[in-house]
Structure formats: structure tokens, C-alpha cells
N, C-alpha and C positions, 0 to 999 in steps of 0.2 A: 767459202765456196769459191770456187775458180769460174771468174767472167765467163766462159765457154762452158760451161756444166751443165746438163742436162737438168741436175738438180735444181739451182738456181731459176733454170728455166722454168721446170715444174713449179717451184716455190711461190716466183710471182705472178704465174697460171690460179694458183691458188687462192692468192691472196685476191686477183680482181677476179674471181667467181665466187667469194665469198663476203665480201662489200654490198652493201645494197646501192643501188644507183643514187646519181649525187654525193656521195660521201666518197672521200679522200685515200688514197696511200700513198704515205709518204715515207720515203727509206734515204737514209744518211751512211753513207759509206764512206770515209776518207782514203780508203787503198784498196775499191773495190778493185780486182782484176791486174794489183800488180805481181808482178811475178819476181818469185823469192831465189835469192842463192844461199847458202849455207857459208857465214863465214867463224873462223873457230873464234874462242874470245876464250877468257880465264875462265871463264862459267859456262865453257860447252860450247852448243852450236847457238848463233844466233840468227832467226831469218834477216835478211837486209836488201832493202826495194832495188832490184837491181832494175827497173824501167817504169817510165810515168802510168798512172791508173789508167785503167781502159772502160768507156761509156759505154754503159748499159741501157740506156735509151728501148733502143730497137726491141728488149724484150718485155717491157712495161707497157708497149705501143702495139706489140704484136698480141701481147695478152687481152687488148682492147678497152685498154684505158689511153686516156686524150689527156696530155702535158697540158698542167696550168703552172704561170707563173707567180711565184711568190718571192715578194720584193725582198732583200736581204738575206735571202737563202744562204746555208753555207755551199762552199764547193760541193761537187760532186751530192749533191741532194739531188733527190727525184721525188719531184709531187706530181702528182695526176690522179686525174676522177673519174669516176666511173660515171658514164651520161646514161640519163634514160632509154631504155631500146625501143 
């Protein structure tokens, strides 16, 4: 899914209203949000990262879940919890 998708949006909408409070989502993307150009190779097309991954933060924050830090994460990981309401 494409960083700017509606879907994406709905997706992690979804995911923090079906967590019970206290417990975790955590999503690992290495190329969330890069954008692909077509270049030819012997075997076809192949996509290839034509710009750096773009953070997704604001749609995990806006779903209403609060970033926790976890030490040694890899890149672009997103952990956050769902608090008591």
C-alpha cells in the first residue's frame, strides 16, 4: 500500500480499534511509502526505489494510539499502545 492511501489509513484505523487497551501494534516496514519507477532488466520490469521511505507516524497517532519506545528497534518500525480511555 502507498503511504498516502486511504487504505493504509483505514487499515491502521482498524487495527487500534481492535486491540484491547494496553496491548501493542507493532508494524515493520522497510520501504514503507517509497515510490517505485519501472526499470527494464532481462527478466522484465523491475520496481526500483527511486526516493527515501516516507513516516508514517502521524497515521498510527491519529488512529489513537501513543508511540512507545523500544530499544534496538529496526528502522522504520512502529510500536505503539493503546492506553486506557
Amino acid at each position: 500500500m502507498q503511504s498516502d492511501s486511504s487504505e493504509l489509513k483505514n487499515a491502521i484505523g482498524e487495527m487500534a480499534r481492535l486491540i484491547k487497551p494496553e496491548r501493542w501494534v507493532i508494524a515493520i516496514e522497510p520501504k514503507m511509502g517509497v515510490k517505485f519507477e519501472q526499470v527494464e532488466t532481462t527478466f522484465g520490469c523491475m520496481p526500483i526505489a527511486a526516493s527515501e521511505p516516507v513516516d508514517i507516524s502521524h497515521l498510527f497517532e491519529s488512529a489513537g494510539l501513543t508511540k512507545v519506545h523500544v530499544e534496538n528497534a529496526p528502522p522504520f518500525s512502529y510500536c505503539y499502545k493503546k492506553l486506557r480511555s
